[in-house]
C-alpha positions as CSV (number, residue, x, y, z in Angstrom):
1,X,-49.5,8.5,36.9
2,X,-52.3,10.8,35.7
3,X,-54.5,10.4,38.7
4,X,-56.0,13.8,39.8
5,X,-54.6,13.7,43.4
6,X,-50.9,13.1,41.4
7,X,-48.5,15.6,42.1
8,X,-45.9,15.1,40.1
9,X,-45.7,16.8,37.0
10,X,-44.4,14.8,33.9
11,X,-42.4,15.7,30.6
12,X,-44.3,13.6,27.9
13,X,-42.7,13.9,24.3
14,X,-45.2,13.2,21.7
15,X,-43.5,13.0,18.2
16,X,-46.3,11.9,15.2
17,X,-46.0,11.2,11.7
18,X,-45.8,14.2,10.0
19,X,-49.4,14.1,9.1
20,X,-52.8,15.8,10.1
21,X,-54.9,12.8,11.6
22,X,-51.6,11.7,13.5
23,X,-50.7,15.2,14.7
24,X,-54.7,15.5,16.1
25,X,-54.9,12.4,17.4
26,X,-51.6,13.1,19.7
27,X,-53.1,16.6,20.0
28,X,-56.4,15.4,21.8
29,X,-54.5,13.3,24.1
30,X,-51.8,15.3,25.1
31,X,-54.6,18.2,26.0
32,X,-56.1,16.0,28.9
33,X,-52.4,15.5,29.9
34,X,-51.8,19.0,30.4
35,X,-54.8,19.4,32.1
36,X,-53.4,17.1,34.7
37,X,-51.0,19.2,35.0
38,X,-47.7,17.7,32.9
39,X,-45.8,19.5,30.8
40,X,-46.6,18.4,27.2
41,X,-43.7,18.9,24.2
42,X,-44.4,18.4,20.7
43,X,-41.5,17.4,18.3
44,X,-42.6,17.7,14.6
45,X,-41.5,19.2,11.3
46,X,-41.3,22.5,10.7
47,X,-44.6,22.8,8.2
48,X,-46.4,22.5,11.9
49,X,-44.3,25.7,13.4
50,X,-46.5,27.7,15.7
51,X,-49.8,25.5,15.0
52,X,-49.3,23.3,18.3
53,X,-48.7,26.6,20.8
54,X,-52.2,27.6,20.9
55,X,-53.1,24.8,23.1
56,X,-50.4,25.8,25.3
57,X,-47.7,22.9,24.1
58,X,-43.7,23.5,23.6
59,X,-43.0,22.9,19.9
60,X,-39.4,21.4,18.6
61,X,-39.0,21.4,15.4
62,X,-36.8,19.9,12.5
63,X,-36.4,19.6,8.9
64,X,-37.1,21.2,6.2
65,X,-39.9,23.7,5.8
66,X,-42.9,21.3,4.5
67,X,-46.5,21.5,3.9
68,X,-47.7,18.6,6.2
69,X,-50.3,17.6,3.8
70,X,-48.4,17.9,0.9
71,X,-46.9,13.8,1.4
72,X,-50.2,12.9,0.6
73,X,-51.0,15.3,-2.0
74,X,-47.6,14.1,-3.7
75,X,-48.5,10.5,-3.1
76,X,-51.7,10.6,-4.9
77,X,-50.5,12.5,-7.9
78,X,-47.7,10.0,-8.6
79,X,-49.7,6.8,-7.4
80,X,-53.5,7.9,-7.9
81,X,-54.3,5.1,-10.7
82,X,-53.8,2.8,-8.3
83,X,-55.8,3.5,-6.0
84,X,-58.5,2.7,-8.6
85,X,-57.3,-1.4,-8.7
86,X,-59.1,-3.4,-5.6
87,X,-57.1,-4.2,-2.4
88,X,-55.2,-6.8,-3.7
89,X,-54.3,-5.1,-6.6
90,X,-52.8,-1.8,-4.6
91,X,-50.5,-4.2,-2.9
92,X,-47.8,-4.4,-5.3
93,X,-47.4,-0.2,-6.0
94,X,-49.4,1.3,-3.8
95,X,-48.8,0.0,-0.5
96,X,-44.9,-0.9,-1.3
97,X,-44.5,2.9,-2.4
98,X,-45.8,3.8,0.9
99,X,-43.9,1.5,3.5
100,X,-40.2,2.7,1.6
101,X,-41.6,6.4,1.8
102,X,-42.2,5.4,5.9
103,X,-39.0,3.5,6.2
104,X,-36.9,6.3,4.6
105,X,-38.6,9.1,6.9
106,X,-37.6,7.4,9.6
107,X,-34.1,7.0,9.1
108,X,-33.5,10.5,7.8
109,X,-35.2,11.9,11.1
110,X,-33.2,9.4,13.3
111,X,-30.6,12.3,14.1
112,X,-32.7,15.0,14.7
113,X,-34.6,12.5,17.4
114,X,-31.5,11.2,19.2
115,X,-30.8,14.9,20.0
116,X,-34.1,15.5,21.0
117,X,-34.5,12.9,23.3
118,X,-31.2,14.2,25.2
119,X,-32.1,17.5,24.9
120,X,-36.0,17.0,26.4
121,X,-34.6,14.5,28.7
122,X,-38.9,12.8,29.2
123,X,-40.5,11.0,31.1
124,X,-42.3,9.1,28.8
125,X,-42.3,9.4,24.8
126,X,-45.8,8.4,22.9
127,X,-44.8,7.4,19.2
128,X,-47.5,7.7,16.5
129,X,-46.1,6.5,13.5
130,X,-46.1,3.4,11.3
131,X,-42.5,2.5,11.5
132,X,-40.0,2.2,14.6
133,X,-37.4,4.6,15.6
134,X,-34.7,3.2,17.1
135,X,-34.0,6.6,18.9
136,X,-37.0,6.3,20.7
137,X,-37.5,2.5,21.6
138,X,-34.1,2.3,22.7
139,X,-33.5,5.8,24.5
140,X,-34.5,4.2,28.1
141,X,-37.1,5.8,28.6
142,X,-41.3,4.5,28.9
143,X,-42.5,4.4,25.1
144,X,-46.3,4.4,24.5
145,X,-46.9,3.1,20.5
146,X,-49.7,5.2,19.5
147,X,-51.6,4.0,16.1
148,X,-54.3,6.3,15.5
149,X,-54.3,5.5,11.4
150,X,-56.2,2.3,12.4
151,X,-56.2,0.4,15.5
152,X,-58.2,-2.6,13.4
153,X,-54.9,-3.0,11.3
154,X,-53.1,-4.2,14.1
155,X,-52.8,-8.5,13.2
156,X,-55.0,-10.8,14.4
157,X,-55.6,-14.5,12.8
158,X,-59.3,-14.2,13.3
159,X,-59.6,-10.7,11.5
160,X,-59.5,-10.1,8.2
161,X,-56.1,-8.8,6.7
162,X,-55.4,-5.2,7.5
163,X,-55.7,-2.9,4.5
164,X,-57.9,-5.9,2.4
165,X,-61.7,-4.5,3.3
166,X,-63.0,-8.0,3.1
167,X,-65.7,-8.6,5.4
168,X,-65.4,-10.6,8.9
169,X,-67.4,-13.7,7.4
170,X,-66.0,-13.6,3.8
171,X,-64.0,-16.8,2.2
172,X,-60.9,-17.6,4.6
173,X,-59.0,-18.6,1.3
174,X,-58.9,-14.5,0.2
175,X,-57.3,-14.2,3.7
176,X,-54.9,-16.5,3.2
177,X,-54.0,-15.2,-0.1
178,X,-53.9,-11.2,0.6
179,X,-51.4,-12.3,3.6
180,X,-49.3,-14.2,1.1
181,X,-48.9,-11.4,-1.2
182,X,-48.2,-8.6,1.9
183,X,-45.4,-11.2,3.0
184,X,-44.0,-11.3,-0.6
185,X,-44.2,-7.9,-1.1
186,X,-42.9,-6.3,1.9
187,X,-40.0,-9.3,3.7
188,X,-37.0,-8.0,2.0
189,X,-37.9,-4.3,3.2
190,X,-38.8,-5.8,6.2
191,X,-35.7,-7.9,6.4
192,X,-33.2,-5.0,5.6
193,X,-35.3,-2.4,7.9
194,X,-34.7,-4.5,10.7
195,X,-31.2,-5.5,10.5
196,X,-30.8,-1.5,10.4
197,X,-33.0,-1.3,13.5
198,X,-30.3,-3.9,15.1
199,X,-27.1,-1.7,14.0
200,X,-28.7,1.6,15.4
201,X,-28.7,-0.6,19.2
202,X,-32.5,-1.4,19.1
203,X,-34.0,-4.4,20.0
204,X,-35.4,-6.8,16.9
205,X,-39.2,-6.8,15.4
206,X,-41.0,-9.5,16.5
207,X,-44.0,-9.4,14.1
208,X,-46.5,-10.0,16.4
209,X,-48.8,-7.0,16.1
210,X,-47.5,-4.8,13.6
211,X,-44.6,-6.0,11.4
212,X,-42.8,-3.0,11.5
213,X,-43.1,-1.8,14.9
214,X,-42.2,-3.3,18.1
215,X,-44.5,-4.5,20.6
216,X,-44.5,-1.4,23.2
């Protein structure tokens, strides 16, 4: 598909989490594609209007007019004390606070995608964000899952738990008991968010690599 000696020049949608290190890490990506010719659009909110045509990208944009760092900013304000608890501790605020704030994001921006998959009409979409759209996954089209926030978060028995920052070789019992308190924490979100997924037509999470996400 991106061979030199290709030909055939393809839309790719890229459409991050409003965020800087997502919007980069698309950004870097989606420059070698255009170098291989393809034609690269970029659908983000409206705090990123005229930042991504510089590097010769189409911009779409929606919502309202935001400051793309100003989720975070917001997020530490309200939530900064507990950022000072250990890992275990953040799980119950910190990290719950979070995965709504994701979950809600996505299905307030679920109209704005639906029309911009029709109107862009790709080839291919790449997805960086924590959470699945159903407008994307389920559009027909090839879907790359994109995670630059941290590829080591994705689950794996033999790692330590994502987000913990216990070491590779520390006691297998803390494991056992950080995963407990995710799975507490975050199945009923995870239980309604996906019965939603399965009434906007997508297919069912399946866990296996990222709880919220589908396997791509």
């Amino acid at each position: 598909m991106c061979s030199s000696s290709s030909k055939k020049q393809l839309t790719i949608l890229f459409t991050p989490f409003d965020g800087f290190g997502h919007v980069y890490g698309c950004i870097g990506i989606a420059e070698a594609l255009k170098k291989r010719g393809h034609r690269i659009i970029f659908g983000v909110t409206t705090g990123w209007k005229g930042k991504l045509l510089p590097y010769g990208f189409e911009e779409i944009l929606y919502g309202e007019e935001t400051i793309p760092s100003q989720i975070h900013t917001n997020t530490i304000k309200l939530l900064g004390n507990e950022l000072r608890k250990n890992s275990y501790g953040q799980l119950e605020i910190f990290h719950h606070h979070a995965q709504c704030s994701f979950v809600n994001m996505v299905k307030n921006g679920e109209p704005f995608l639906r029309d911009l998959v029709k109107k862009v009409k790709p080839d291919i979409i790449i997805i960086d964000h924590y959470v699945c759209q159903p407008s994307l996954v389920s559009a027909g089209v090839p879907w790359i899952w994109l995670f630059s926030a941290n590829p080591l978060g994705l689950s794996e028995e033999n790692c330590s738990p994502r987000n913990s920052g216990y070491a590779t070789d520390s006691d297998r019992n803390q494991w056992d008991r950080f995963r407990k308190e995710v799975k507490r924490i975050y199945e009923p979100l995870w239980e309604e968010f996906n019965q939603w997924l399965i009434e906007q037509s997508a297919s069912p999470l399946t866990k296996q690599m990222w709880p919220f996400f589908q396997n791509s």
